[in-house]
Structure formats: C-alpha cells, structure tokens
VOMARDO-147754 format. One record per residue (C-alpha): residue in one letter; x, y, z. Coordinates in steps of 0.05 Angstrom, whole numbers, plus 5000, padded with zeros to 4 digits. Layout:
BEGIN
<pt "a",<X,Y,Z>>;
...
// end
This chain:
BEGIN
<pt "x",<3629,4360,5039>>;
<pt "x",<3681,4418,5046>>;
<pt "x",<3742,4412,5067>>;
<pt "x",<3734,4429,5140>>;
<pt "x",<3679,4390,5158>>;
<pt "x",<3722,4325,5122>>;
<pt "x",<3777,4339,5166>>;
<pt "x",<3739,4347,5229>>;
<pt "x",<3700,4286,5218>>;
<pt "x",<3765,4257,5210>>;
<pt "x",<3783,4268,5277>>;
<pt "x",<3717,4253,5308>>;
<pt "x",<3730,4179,5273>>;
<pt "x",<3797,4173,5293>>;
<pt "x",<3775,4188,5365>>;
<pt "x",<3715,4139,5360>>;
<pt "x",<3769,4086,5338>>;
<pt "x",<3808,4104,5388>>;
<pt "x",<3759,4085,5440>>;
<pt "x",<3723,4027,5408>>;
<pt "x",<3658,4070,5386>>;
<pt "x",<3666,4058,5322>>;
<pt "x",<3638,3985,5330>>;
<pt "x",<3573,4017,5346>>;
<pt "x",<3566,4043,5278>>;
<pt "x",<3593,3973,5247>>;
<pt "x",<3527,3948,5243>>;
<pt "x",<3505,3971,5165>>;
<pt "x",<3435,3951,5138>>;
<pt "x",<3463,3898,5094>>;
<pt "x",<3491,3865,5166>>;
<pt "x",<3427,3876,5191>>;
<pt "x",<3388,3846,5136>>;
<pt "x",<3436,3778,5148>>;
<pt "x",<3415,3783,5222>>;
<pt "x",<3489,3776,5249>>;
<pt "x",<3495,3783,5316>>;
<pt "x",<3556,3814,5343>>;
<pt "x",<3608,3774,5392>>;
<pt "x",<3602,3805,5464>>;
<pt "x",<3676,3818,5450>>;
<pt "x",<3656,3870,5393>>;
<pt "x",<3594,3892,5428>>;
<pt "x",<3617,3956,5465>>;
<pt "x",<3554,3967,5500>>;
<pt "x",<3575,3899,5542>>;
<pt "x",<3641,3931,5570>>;
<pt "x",<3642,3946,5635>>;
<pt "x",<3694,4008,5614>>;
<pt "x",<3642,4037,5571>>;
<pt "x",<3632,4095,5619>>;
<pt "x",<3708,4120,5621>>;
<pt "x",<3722,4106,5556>>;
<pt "x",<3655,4152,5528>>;
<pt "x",<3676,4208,5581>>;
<pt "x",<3751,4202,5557>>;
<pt "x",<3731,4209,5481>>;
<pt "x",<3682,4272,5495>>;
<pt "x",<3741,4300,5545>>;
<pt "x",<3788,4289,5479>>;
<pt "x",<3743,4311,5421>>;
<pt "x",<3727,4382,5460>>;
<pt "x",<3674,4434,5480>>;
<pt "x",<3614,4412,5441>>;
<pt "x",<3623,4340,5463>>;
<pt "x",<3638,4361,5536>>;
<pt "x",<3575,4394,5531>>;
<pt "x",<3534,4333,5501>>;
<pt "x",<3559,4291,5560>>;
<pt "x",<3547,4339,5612>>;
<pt "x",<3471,4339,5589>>;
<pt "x",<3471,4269,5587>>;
<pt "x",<3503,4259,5659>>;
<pt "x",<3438,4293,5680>>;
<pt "x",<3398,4241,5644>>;
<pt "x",<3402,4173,5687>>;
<pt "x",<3332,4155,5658>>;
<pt "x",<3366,4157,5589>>;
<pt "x",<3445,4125,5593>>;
<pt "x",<3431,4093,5657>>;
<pt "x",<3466,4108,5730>>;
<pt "x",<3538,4094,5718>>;
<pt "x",<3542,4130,5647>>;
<pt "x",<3517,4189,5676>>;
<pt "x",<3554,4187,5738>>;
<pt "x",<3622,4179,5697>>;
<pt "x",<3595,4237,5654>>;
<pt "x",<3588,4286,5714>>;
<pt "x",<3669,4286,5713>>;
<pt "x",<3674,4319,5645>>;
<pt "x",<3718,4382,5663>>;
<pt "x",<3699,4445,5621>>;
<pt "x",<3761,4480,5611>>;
<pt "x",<3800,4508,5553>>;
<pt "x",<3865,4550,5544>>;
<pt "x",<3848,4624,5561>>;
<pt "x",<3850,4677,5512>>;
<pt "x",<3891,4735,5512>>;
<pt "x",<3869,4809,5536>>;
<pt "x",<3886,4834,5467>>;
<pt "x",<3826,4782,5434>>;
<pt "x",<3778,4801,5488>>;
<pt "x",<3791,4868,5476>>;
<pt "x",<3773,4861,5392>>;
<pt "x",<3712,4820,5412>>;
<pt "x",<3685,4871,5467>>;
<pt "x",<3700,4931,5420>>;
<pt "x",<3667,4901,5357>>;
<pt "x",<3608,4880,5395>>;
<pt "x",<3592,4944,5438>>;
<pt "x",<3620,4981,5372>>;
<pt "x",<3661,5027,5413>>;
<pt "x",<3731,5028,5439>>;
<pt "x",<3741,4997,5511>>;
<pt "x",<3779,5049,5549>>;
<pt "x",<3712,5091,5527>>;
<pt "x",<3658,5041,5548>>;
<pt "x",<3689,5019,5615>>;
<pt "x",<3729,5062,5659>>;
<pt "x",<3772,5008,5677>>;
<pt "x",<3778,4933,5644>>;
<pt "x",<3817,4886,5677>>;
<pt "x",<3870,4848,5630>>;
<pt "x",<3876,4783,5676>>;
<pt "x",<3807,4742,5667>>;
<pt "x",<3770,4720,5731>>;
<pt "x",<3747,4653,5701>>;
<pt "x",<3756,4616,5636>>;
<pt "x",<3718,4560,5603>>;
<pt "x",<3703,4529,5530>>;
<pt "x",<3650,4570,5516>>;
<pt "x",<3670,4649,5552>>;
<pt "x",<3713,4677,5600>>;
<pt "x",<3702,4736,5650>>;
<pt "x",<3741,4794,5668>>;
<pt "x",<3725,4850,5718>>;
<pt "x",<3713,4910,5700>>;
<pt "x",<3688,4988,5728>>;
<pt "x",<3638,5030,5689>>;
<pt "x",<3649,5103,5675>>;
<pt "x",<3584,5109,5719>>;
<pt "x",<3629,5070,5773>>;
<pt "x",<3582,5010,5782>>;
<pt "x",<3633,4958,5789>>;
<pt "x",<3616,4895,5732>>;
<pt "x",<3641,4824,5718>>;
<pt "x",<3638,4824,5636>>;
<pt "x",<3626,4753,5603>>;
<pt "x",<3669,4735,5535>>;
<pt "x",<3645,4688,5484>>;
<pt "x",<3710,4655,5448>>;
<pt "x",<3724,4676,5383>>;
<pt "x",<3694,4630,5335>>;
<pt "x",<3660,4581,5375>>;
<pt "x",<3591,4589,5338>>;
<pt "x",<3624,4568,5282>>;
<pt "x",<3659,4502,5320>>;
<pt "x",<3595,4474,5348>>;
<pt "x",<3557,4490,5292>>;
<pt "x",<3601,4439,5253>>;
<pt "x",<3605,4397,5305>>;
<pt "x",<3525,4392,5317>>;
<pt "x",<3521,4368,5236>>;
<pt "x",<3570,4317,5245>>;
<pt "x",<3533,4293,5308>>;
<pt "x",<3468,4296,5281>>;
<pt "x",<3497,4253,5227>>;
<pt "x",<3531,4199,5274>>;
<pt "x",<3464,4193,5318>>;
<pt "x",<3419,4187,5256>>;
<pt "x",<3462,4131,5229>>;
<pt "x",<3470,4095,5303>>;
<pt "x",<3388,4092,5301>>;
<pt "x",<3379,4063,5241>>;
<pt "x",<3435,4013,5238>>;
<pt "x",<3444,3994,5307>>;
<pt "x",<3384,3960,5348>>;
<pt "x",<3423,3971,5409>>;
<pt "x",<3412,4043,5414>>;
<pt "x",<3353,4054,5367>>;
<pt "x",<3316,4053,5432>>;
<pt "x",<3355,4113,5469>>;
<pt "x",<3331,4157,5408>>;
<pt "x",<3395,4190,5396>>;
<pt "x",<3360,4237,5334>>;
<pt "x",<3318,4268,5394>>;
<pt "x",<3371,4273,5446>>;
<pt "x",<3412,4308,5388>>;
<pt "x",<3354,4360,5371>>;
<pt "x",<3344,4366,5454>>;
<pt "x",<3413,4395,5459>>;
<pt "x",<3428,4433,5397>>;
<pt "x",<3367,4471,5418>>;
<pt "x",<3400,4474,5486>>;
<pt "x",<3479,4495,5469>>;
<pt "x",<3446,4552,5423>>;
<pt "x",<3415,4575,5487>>;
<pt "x",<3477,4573,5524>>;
<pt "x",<3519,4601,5471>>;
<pt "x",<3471,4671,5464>>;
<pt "x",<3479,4715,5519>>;
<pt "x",<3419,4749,5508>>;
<pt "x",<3386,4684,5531>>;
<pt "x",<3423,4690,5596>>;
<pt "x",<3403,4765,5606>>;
<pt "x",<3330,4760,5593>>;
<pt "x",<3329,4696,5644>>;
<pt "x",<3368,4749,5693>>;
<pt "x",<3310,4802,5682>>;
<pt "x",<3254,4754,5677>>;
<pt "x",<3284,4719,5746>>;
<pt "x",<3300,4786,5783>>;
<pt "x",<3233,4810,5777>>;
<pt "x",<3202,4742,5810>>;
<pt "x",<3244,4759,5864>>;
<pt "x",<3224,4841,5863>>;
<pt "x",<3193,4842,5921>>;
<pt "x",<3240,4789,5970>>;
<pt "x",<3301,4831,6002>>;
<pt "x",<3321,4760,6021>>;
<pt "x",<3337,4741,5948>>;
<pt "x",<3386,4772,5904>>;
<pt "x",<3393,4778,5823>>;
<pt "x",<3461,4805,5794>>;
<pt "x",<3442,4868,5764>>;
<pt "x",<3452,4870,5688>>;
<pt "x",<3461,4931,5643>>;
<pt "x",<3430,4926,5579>>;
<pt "x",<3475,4978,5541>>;
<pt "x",<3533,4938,5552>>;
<pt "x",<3508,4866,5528>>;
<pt "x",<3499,4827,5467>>;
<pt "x",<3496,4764,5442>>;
<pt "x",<3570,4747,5456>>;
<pt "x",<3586,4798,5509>>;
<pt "x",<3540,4807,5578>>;
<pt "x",<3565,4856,5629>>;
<pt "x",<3531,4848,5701>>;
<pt "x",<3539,4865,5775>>;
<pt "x",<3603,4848,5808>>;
<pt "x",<3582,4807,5866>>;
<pt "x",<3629,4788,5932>>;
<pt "x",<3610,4747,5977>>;
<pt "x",<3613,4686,6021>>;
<pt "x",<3613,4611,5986>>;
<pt "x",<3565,4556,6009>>;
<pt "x",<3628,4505,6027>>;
<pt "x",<3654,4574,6075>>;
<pt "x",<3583,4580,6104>>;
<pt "x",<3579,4513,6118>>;
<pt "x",<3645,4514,6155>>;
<pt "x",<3630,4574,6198>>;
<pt "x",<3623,4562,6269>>;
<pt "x",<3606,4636,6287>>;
<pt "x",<3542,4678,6295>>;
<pt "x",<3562,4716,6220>>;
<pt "x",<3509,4669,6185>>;
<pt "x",<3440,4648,6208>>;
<pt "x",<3440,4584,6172>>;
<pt "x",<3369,4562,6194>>;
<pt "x",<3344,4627,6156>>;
<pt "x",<3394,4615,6095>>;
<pt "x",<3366,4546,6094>>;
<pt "x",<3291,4563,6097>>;
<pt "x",<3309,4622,6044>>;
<pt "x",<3343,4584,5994>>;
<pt "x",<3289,4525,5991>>;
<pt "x",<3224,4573,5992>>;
<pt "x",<3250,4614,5928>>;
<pt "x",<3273,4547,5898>>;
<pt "x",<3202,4528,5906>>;
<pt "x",<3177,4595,5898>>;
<pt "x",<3215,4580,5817>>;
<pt "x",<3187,4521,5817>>;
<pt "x",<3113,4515,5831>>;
<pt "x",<3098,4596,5824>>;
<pt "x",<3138,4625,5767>>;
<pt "x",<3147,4563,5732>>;
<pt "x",<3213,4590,5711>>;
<pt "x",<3275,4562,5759>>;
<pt "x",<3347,4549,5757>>;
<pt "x",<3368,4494,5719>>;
<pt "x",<3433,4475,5756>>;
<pt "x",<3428,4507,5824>>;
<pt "x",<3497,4470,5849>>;
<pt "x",<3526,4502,5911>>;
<pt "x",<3582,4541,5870>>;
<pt "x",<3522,4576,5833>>;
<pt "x",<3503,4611,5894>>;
<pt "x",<3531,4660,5936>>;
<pt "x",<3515,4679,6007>>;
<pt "x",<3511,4763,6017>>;
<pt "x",<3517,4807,6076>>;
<pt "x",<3447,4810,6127>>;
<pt "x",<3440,4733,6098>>;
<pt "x",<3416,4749,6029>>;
<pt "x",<3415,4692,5980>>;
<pt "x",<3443,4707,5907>>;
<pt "x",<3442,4656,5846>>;
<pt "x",<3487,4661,5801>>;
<pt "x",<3495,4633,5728>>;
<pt "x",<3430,4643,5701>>;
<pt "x",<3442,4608,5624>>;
<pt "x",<3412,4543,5642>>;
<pt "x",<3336,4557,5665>>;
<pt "x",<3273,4508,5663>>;
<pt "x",<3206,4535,5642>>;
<pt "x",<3141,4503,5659>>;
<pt "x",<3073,4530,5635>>;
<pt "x",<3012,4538,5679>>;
<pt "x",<2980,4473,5659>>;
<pt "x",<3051,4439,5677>>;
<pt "x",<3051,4473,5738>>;
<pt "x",<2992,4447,5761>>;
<pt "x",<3006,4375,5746>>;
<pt "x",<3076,4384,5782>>;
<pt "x",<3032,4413,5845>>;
<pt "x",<2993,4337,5838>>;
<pt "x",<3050,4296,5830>>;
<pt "x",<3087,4329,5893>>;
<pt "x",<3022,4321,5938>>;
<pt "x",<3016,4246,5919>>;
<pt "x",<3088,4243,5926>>;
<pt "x",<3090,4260,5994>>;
<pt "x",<3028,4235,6015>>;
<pt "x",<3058,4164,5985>>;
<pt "x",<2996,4156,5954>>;
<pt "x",<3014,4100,5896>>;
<pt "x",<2957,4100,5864>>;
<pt "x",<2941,4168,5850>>;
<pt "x",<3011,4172,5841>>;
<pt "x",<3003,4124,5780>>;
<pt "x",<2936,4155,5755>>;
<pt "x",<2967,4229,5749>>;
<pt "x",<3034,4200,5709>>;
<pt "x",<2986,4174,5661>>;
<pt "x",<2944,4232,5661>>;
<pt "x",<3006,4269,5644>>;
<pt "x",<3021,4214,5584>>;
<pt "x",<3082,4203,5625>>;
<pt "x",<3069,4129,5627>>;
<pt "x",<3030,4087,5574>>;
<pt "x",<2950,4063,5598>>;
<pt "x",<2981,3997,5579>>;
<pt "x",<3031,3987,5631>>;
<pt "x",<3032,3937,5686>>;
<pt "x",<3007,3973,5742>>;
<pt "x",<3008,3913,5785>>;
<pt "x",<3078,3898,5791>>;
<pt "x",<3090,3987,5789>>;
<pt "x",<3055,3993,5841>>;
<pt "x",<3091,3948,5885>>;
<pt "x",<3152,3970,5856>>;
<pt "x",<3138,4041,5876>>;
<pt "x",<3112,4018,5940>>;
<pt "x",<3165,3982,5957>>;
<pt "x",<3208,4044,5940>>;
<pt "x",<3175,4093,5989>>;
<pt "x",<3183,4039,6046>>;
<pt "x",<3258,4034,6035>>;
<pt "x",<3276,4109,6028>>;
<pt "x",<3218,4143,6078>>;
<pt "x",<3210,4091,6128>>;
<pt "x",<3168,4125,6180>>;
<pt "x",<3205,4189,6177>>;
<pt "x",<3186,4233,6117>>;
<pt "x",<3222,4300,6120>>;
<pt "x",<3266,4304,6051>>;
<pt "x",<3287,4263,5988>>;
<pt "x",<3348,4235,6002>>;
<pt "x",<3358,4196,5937>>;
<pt "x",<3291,4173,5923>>;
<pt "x",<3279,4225,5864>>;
<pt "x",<3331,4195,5833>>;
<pt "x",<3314,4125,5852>>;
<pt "x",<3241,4145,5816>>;
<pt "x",<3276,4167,5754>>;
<pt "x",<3311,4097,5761>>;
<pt "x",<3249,4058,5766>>;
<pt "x",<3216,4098,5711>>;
<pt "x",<3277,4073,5668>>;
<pt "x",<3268,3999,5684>>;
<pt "x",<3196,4010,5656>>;
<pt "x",<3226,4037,5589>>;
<pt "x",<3196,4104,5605>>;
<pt "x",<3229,4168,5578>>;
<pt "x",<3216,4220,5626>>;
<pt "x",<3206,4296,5602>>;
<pt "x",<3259,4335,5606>>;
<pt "x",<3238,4387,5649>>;
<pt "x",<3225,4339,5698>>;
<pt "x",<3290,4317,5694>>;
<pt "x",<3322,4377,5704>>;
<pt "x",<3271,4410,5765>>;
<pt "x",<3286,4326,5793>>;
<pt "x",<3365,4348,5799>>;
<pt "x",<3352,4418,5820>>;
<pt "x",<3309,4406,5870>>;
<pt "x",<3361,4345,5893>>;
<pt "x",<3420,4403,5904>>;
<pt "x",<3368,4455,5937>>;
<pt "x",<3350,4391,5986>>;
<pt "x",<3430,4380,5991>>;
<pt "x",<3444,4446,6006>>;
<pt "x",<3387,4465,6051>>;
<pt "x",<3402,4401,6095>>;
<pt "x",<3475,4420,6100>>;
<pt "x",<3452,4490,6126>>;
<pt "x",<3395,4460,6171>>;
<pt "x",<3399,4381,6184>>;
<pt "x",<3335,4384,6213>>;
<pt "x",<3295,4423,6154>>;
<pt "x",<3236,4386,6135>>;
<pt "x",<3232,4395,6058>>;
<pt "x",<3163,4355,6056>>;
<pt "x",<3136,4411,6107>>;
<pt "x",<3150,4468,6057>>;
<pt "x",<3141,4433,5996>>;
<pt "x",<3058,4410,6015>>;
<pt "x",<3032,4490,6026>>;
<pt "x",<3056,4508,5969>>;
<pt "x",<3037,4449,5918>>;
<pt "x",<2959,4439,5962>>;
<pt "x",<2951,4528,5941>>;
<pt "x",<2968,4507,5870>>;
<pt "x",<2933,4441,5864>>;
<pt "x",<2867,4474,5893>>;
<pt "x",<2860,4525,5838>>;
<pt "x",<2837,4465,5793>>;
<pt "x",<2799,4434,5854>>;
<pt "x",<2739,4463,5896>>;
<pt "x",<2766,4474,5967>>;
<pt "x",<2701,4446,5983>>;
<pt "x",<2719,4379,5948>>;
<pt "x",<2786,4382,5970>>;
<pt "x",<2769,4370,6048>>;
<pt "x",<2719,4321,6038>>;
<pt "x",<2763,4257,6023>>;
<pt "x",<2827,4236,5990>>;
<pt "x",<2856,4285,5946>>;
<pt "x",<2876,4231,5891>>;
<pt "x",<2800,4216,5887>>;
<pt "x",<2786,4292,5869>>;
<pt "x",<2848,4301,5826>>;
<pt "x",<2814,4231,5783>>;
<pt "x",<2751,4256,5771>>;
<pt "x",<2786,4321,5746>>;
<pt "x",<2825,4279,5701>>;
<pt "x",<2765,4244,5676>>;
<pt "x",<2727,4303,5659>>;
<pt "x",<2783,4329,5621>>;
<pt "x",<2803,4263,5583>>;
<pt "x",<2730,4246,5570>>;
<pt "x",<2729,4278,5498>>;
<pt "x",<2795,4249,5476>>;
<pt "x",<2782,4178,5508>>;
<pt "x",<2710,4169,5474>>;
<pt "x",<2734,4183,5403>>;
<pt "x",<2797,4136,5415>>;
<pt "x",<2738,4088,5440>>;
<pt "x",<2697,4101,5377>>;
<pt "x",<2760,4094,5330>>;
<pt "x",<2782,4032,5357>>;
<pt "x",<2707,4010,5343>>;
<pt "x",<2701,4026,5280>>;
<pt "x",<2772,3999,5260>>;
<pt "x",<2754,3929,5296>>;
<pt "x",<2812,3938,5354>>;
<pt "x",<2767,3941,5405>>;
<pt "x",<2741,3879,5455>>;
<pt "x",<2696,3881,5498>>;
<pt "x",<2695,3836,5562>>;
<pt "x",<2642,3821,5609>>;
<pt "x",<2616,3772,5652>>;
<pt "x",<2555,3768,5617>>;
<pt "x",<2524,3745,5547>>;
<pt "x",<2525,3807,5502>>;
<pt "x",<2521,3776,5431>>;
<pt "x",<2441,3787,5424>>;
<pt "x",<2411,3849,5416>>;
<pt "x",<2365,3831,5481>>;
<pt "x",<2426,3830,5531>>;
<pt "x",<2453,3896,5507>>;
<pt "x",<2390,3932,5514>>;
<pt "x",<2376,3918,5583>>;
<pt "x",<2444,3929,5602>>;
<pt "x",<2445,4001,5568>>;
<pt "x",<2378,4006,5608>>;
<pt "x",<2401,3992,5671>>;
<pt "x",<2453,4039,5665>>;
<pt "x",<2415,4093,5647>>;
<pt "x",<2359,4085,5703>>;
<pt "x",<2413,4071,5755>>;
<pt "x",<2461,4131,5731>>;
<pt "x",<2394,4169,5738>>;
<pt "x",<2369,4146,5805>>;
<pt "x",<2443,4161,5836>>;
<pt "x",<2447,4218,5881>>;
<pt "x",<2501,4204,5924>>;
<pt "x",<2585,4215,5913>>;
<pt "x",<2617,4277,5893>>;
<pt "x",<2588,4319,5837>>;
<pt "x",<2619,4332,5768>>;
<pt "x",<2576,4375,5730>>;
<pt "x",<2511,4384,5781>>;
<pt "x",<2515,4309,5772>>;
<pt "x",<2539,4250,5823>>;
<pt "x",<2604,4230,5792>>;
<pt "x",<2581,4151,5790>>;
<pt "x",<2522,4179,5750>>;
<pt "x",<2578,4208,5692>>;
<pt "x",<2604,4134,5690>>;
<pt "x",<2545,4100,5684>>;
<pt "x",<2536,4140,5616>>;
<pt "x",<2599,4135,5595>>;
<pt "x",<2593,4069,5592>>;
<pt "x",<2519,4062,5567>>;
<pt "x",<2540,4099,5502>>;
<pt "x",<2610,4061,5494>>;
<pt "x",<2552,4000,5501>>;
<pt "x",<2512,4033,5446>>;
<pt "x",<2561,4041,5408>>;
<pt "x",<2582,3976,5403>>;
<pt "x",<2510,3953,5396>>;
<pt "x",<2498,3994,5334>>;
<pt "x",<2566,3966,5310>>;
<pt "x",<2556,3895,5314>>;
<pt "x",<2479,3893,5299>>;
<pt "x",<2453,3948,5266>>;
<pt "x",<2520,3969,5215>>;
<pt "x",<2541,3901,5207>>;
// end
C-alpha cells in the first residue's frame, strides 16, 4: 500500500471514528464465528442519528463521498426513507479554482492557447462545484458559449477513493450480517460505473447529441448546442443559454408565459424520453430546466441520463397501463414477468398491500402520482425487493416532471397523457384485435406465457430430475392408471377446446392443457418408468 493511499485511508478511519461507523466494521469473522451479538448501544444501525451522522461524515470526507450519498438519497428502496431523505442535503461545493488553472487545463486539453481558441474567456467562473466549474466565454465565430472545467486532479482523487470504498463495502458484507443484505459490493460497482460517467465529458456531449436529435423535429424543446472542436474529456464548451427559471415562471402573474402549454410541453417530451427514445434525463429537478422566449422548454445538465432498451420499454409501457388502470393483479404478474419480484412471494398479503395503497393515494380521483411512486418503491422494500436501477431513477424523474407540471397547471392530468402513449407502445407486442376484446392484463399474460414457456419447462424438468419438485393434486396419482387418464383427458379436452383467445392458431386454454399433460408425463416417466 503506498503512501498516499495509507494516508487517505487514514483519514477515511479517523472520520468513520469520528462518527461511530467504525463499529460497523467491528464485527471480524472470529466475532462472528463466537456468535456475539452486539449491545444496541454499539449497534449504530439502531441510532436514531444514524442519518445525520452518515450525511455529516460524507459532507466531511469530500466529493467522492458526497457523490456516493447523493446516489444513495435516490435509493429509498435501498437505505430506507429517512437515510435518503437526510442524504438529499449533501451540498456539492468546493473552493473555486483560479482563472490562471483553468486557463492551463483549457490550453492543454484543446492544445492551443486560449486567447486563440476563444475570442473572449471570462476570468470570473459562473458556477463551481467538486467535480468542474463554468466560465463564459465568446468564440472567434461569435457564438456566445458556457465552457465546463474539470478540477485538476480529481480523476486521480476518486480513483483512490473508489479502492478504498470498494475495500470498506467488501469487508462490511462479509463481516457484518447487518448490511450483508444491502449488498454494498454492488452498490459500490453501481456507482463507480456511474462517477466515471459523470467525470468524462464526452459522456455528457454524446447524451447532448443523442438527446437533441430526439427532440429534432419539436421547436417546443430545446438542446444547448455543443461544439465538438472545443470539447474533451475534461473540457465541454456549449451554447450560452438565458432565460427564465421555473421558481420565476411559477411566480409570474402576467400573460409572458403560457403555463398550461409549458406544462403540457415539459411532461409530453419527459414521456416522449421515457417510453419513445428510451433515453431521458436522469435528474430533471426544476433548476435543470430553463424556460425560453415563445415558451420553449430547454433541459439543461445532461451528465446524468437513463437508458432503457426496446424490450424494457415495452415492459415499462405494461407496468404504467396496469398502474393506472389499478389493476393488482396484472400489476403483480408483469413485476414477475420482469424478475422484479420472486414467483415465490406472498401474493396474498401483496396484493392487499398494493390494493390498499391505490385506495389511500387515488381515491376516486386519478389524475397524477402524488407520492404513490415512491410509496411503491416503499412497499417493494418491505418485501426485501431490490428494485432496478433504472426504475429507480425514471420513478424520481418522472416524480419532479409530475411536480413541476402540476405547479405550472394544477389541473394537468398526468394519467391522461401518460395511457396514449404507454397503450401505442404496449400494442406493438399485442394484436389491436386482442387488445379491445377484454382486459389488457389478460392479453399482456398470455404474452408472458408464451415467452416464459421455454425457460419455465426446463426449470420444470430440472427440478424433476434433481427430486425438488412436488406435485399436488386432489387426486390419487401414485399408479400408473391415474396418470394416464389424467394425461388423456387433457389431451382430448385441450383438443376439443375452441373457444378463448388464440395463441398460436390455438385457444389459449388448449396451450395449458398441454403444458400440463407433458409436465404430467414427465413426472410419470420419472417416477415409474426411470425409477
């Protein structure tokens, strides 16, 4: 271990000490393999300060931390609602640096000298943070530009930090039973692939190409412009942009803004990001966008984007129509479809959980959120489930959009927008045919078990042949006799069936009946015939 590293991990003790985290590594194997228990006065993850005191220590040890809880506080299904509230305080600031270090950085990354590149450069910085800072700047074309700064040496400081952290979490799992179950080794690999993102500002300027393109044809909707000669992975020069902030548009009493339109606009190309492109902002808080002349919606800090492919896209479409539809049980069926929740959980007592979750928060009015995604992400939590993070993240986003829209519009029905939109995605996988006959949770199952068939006969046949697998039925099946005239039955009845919707130019009942004559045959052959 060098001696940099030794020193910093120094400091990351001492802070840990400071704030009593260090008795969450004081569990070692050989205390484990005695099966002590610790005294609630030693077990830090009983304190009711355990919030302040973890957003004091990452405020204290600096920008990587800050950054760790700042993910986290937008991860309620993973340190729980008051950790993550707490979290959302952490204040990302740092010292400024001087013009004389931006300049060095800007002239070794655009290899050129800056009274050259730009015609003007501003010396005071608009903004600062841990990670960059921004000045303003004029091209010698004399397209005015905001120019983005990485900090000198930063790579370098998280890098180090990220080993040590990786090292902390690894040792919390395996000697502490207390958080072996929040999988700290994962949440650790989630965001050190997530601070290299933020950190390269190429990242940020493809996600400002790839974005401003989705929005090529929508005057309503507005990209900074960015200018490739001029960027790199530490420096990104774009557009300068003025114009009016949400709080200031929210204030105005005057005609200047239509905020029905600005309300409408900003939620259709959220959902435009979400359920079309599959490629949306990941924190779209109010101070990420700005509100243009002729009410022209900009977004702003593009480094923090969610990607969805088109099979995710189309599960998203599902879970929104059930959603809103409050349908529970389809609801269920498509998070387990999605592996999101475990075949083996108690749907009985979920399902009047989540039932008892749209009554409280929808009531017999049903036009936006208002909480409840985050009350889902709750209840997911009190079932141990560990929701995907992109879920997560279009969950918050689509929270703020909701926010913002409604303070724009109070009367905006989200739902109304929302169902058009998910119903055009959800009936690519569906016949429109199918779709109008009957419920749409009915459809989106026999999808489901078309598509699982495959994978749930040779987990049938595995289990089988490995001697898992019970079989229970209200009849006698331990002859030979009994198993071949059920398997019989099956068959003629699947066959005589013409009736229900069709999967394969066949009635849907028909497909079960087989399914469960071979899973019958197979277990015959099994237990009479291989025995």
């Amino acid at each position: 271990m060098d001696k940099e590293t030794k020193e910093r991990l120094g400091e990351i003790r001492a802070a840990m000490k400071k704030y009593g985290f260090d008795k969450i590594l004081g569990q070692t194997a050989k205390s484990k393999l005695r099966h002590k228990e610790l005294d609630d006065e030693d077990n830090l993850l009983l304190d009711d300060e355990l919030p302040v005191k973890l957003r004091l220590m990452l405020q204290e040890l600096g920008t990587t931390f800050i950054k760790l809880g700042q993910l986290l506080s937008t991860r309620p299904d993973i340190v729980g609602e008051k950790v993550a509230a707490e979290l959302a305080n952490l204040q990302d600031d740092n010292p400024a640096i001087t013009y004389e270090q931006v300049k060095e950085i800007v002239e070794r990354e655009l290899e050129g000298n800056i009274d050259e590149l730009y015609a003007d450069f501003k010396h005071e910085h608009l903004a600062t943070a841990s990670i960059g800072q921004v000045h303003e700047a004029t091209l010698i074309t004399g397209e005015r530009v905001a120019v983005k700064i990485q900090k000198e040496g930063i790579t370098d400081k998280i890098d180090l930090d990220l080993r040590i952290m990786k090292y902390v979490a690894n040792r919390a799992d395996k000697f502490n039973s207390d958080l072996k179950k929040l999988n700290l080794p994962g949440i650790m690999e989630e965001f050190d692939r997530s601070i290299h993102k933020e950190i390269d500002y190429n990242n940020e300027f493809m996600n400002m190409q790839r974005i401003e393109m989705n929005f090529v044809d929508n005057p309503q909707i507005h990209i900074p412009a960015t200018y490739a000669e001029y960027c790199t992975s530490k420096v990104l020069t774009m557009e300068f942009i003025e114009g009016t902030k949400l709080n200031d548009v929210y204030a105005s009493t005057g005609d200047e803004f239509d905020k029905k339109l600005l309300a409408k606009n900003v939620l259709d190309s959220y959902l435009q990001q979400l359920f079309i492109d599959g490629f949306f902002h990941g924190d779209p808080h109010p101070g990420n966008i700005m509100i243009l002349e002729d009410n022209v919606v900009c977004y702003l800090d593009l480094g923090m984007m969610g990607f969805f492919d088109e099979e995710f896209k189309r599960n998203l479409s599902e879970v929104m129509l059930l959603f809103v539809d409050q349908d529970v049980d389809g609801l269920i069926n498509q998070l387990m479809y999605m592996d999101i929740l475990d075949y083996d959980i108690d749907t009985k007592t979920l399902r009047r959980d989540l039932n008892d979750l749209f009554g409280r928060y929808f009531g017999v009015q049903l036009n936006r959120f208002d909480g409840v995604l985050e009350a889902l992400l709750s209840l997911m939590q009190e079932y141990g489930v560990i929701i995907p993070n992109e879920i997560v993240t279009m969950a918050r986003g689509l929270s703020m959009i909701e926010a913002i829209a409604h303070n724009l519009d109070p009367q905006i029905d989200v739902f109304a927008s929302i169902k058009p939109i998910a119903t055009q995605i959800a009936k690519k996988r569906v016949s429109p045919k199918e779709f109008i006959k009957g419920k749409k949770s009915n459809l989106i199952l026999y999808d489901h078990m078309v598509r699982n068939l495959p994978k749930l006969l040779t987990r049938m046949i595995h289990k089988i042949d490995n001697e898992e697998f019970r079989f229970h039925l209200e009849v006698d099946i331990t002859d030979k006799v009994s198993i071949i005239a059920l398997v019989s039955a099956l068959i003629i009845g699947s066959s005589v069936v013409s009736f229900g919707p069709r999967l394969f130019d066949m009635p849907a009942i028909s497909l079960i009946g087989y399914i469960i004559a071979i899973i019958l045959s197979v277990i015959g052959i099994k237990k009479f015939v291989l025995k």
